[in-house]
C-alpha positions in Angstrom: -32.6 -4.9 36.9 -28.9 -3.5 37.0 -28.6 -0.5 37.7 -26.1 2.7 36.0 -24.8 3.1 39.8 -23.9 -1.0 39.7 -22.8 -0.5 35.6 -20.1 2.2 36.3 -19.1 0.5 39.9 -18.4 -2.6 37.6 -16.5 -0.9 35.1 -14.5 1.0 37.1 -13.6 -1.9 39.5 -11.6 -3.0 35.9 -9.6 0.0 35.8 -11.1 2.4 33.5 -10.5 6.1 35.1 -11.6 9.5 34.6 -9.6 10.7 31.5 -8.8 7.1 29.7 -9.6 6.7 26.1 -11.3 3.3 25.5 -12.7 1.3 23.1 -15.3 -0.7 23.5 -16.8 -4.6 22.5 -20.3 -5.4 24.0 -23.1 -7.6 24.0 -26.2 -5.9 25.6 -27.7 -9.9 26.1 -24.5 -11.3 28.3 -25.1 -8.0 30.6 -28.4 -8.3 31.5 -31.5 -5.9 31.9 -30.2 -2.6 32.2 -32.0 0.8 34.0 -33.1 3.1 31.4 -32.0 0.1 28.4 -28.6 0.7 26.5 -28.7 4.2 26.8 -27.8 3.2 30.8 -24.5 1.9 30.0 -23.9 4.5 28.0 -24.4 6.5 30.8 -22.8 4.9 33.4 -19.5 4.7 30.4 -19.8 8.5 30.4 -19.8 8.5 34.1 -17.0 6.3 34.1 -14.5 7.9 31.6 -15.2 11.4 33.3 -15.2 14.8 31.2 -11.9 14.5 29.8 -12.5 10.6 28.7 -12.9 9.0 25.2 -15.5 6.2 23.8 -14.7 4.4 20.5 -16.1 1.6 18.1 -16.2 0.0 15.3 -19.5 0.6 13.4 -18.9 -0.3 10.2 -22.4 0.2 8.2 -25.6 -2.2 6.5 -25.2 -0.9 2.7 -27.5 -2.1 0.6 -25.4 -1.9 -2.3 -22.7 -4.5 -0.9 -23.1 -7.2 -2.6 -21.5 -5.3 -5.7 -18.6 -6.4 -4.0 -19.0 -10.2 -4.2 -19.7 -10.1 -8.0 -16.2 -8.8 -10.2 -14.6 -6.1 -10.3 -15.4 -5.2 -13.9 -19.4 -5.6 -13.9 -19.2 -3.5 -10.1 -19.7 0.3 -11.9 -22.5 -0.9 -13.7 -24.3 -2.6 -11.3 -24.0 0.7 -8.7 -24.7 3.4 -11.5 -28.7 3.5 -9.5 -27.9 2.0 -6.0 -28.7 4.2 -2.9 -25.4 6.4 -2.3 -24.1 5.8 1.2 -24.7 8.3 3.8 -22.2 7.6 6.8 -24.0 9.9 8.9 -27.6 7.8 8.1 -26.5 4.4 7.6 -26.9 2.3 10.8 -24.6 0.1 12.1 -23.2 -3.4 10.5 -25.3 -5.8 12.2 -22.6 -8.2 13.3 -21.0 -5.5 15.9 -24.0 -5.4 17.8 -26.9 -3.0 19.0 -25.2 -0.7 21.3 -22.9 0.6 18.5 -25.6 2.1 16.7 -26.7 3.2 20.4 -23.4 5.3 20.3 -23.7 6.5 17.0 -27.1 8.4 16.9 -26.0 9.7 20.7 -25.7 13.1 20.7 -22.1 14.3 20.3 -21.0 11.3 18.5 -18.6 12.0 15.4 -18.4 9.5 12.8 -15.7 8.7 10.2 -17.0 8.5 6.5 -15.5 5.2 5.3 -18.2 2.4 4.6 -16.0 -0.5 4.7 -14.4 0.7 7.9 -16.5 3.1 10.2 -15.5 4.4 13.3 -18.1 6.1 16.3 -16.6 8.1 19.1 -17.5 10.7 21.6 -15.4 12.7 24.3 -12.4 15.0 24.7 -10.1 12.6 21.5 -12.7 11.9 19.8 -11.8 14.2 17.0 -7.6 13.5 17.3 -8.9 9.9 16.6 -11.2 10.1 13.7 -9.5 13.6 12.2 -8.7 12.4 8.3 -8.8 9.1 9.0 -7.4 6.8 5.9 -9.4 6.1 3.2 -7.4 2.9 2.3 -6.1 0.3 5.0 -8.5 2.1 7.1 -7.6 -0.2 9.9 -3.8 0.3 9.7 -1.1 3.2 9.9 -2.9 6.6 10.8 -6.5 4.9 11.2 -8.2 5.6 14.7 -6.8 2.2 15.8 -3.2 3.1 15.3 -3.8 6.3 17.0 -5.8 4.6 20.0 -2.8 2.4 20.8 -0.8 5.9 20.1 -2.8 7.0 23.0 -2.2 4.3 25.4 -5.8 3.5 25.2 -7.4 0.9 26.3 -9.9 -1.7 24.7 -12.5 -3.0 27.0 -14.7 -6.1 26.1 -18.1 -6.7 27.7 -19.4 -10.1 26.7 -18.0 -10.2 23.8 -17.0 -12.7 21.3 -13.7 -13.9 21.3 -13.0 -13.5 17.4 -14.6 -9.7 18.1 -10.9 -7.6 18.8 -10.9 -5.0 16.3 -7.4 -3.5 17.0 -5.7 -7.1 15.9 -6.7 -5.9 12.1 -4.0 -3.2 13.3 -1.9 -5.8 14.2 -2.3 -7.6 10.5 -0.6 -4.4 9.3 2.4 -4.2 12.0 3.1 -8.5 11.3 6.0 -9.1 9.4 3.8 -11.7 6.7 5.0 -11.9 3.3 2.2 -11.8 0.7 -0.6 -10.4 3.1 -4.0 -11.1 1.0 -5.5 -8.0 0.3 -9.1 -6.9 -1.1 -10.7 -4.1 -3.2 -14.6 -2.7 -2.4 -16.9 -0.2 -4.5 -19.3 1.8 -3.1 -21.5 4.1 -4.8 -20.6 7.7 -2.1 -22.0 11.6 -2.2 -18.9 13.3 -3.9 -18.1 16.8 -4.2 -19.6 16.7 -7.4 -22.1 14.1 -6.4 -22.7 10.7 -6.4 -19.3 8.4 -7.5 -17.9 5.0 -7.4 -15.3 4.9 -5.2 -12.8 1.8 -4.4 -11.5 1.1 -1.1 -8.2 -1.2 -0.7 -7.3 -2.4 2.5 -6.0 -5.8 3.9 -8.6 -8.7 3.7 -10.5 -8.2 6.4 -13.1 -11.0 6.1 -11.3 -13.7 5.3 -8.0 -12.9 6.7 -4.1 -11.8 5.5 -3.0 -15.4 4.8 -5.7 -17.7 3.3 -6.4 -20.2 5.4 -9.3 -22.9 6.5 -9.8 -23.8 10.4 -10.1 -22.1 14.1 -10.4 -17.9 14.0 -6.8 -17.0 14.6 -8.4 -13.6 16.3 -10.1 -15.4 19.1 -6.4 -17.9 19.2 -4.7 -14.2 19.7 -7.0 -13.1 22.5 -7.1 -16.2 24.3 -3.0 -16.6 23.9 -2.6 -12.8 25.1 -5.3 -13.1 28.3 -3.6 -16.7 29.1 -0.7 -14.2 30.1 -2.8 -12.3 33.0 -1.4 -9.0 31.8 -5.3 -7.9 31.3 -7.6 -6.8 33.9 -10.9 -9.2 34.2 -13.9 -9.0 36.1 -17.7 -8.6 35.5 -20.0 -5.6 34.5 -23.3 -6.5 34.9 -23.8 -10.2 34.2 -21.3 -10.5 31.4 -17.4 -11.3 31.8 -15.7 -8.3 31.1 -11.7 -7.5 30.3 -9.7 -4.3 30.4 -6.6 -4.8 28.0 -3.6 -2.4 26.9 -4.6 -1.8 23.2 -0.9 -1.1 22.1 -0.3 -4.4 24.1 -2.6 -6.5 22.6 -1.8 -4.9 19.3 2.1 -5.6 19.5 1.5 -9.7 20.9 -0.9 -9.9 18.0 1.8 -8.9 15.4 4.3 -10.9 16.9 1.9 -13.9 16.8 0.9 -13.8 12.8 4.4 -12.8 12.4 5.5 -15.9 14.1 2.5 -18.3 12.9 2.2 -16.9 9.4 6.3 -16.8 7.9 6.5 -20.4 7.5 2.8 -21.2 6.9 2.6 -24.4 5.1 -0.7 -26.3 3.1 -0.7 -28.7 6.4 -0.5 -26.4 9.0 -3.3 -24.1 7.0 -6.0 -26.4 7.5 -5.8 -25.5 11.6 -6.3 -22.0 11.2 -8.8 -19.5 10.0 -9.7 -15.7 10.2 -13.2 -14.4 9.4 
């Protein structure tokens, strides 16, 4: 059993202080048992980041109704005129970002942002210069809570996670110079002022990437390229390897890469490259 005492030794061993605003990607398996379950990592984080620190994620949400989306754009109004309206304080977490992140968002304290396609958690002294009027469109690019994280010299620290799983390089497909970025449009039946409405959200592909392409995740190529340069901080918390990285770091590498990789994109080079 790990212990919260051996949980926040581990994550401050990293580099995360008292004060520092962080974001977080974690598996709860790669860790191991913890005392007291998630909730002790969320304890020993708290303990970690002090009074005056800031915990973020991505919790994006399960709707029901999404599969609208994959049908077009002209039968979506009908097909939502009786779904379930969205509730972004009720709906749990998209499962794919994993259990701890719907840990963090029922936690008391935790202030949620309203968008379904694009959902942000946090808790602690930012938490509301994060998620304050957060875009409703390109929720992941200028003024979103990723933009201001990096804003904030915050930091992004990955516990077991995934390499394709580094949410501030959708930021990143907003700084890159890319001609032609492929971008996407979402409906969502959402409580309005006047009650229930279809609402569209437009934003930058975010599941199948900026530039369509068939191959390897460029996101985990980007991660792999940027900790290749040791300007991240690595170590263990718990059983899982663990990385402390510069999110306004990460973020600029990242747009330099697509930049780079994406300008000159041609049908053969395509085929060795995809974003999910």
């Amino acid at each position: 059993m790990i212990t919260v005492e051996q949980l926040q030794r581990d994550i401050t061993a990293l580099g995360v202080v008292p004060g520092d605003t962080v974001m977080l990607h974690v598996s709860l398996r790669a860790i191991g048992p913890i005392e007291h379950g998630p909730a002790g990592l969320l304890e020993a984080l708290t303990a970690s980041l002090g009074d005056d620190g800031t915990l973020l994620m991505i919790l994006g949400a399960e709707i029901t109704h999404d599969w609208v989306n994959k049908r077009p754009e002209a039968e979506r109004a009908a097909l939502l005129a009786d779904a379930p309206v969205f509730d972004p304080l009720q709906a749990p977490v998209f499962c794919e970002v994993g259990y701890f992140a719907e840990v963090l968002r029922t936690a008391t304290g935790t202030r949620v942002t309203d968008n379904p396609s694009g959902r942000f958690g946090a808790r602690g002294r930012l938490a509301e210069a994060l998620l304050h009027d957060a875009p409703w469109h390109d929720y992941y690019g200028p003024g979103s809570p990723l933009a201001r994280l990096c804003e904030a010299d915050g930091k992004i620290l990955r516990i077991g996670a995934n390499p394709d799983t580094t949410t501030v390089l959708h930021y990143a497909e907003y700084l890159a110079d890319v001609p032609n970025k492929r971008r996407v449009r979402r409906h969502y039946r959402c409580q309005g002022p006047e009650g229930p409405s279809v609402r569209a959200v437009e934003c930058l592909d975010d599941e199948e990437g900026i530039v369509h392409i068939d191959g390897e995740d460029y996101f985990a190529r980007i991660l792999n390229e940027y900790l290749a340069l040791d300007r991240a901080r690595r170590g263990h918390v718990g059983n899982a390897p663990a990385t402390l990285i510069r999110a306004a770091d990460i973020a600029a590498f990242g747009a330099r890469w697509m930049t780079e990789e994406f300008r000159t994109l041609t049908p053969s080079t395509a085929a060795n490259l995809h974003r999910r």
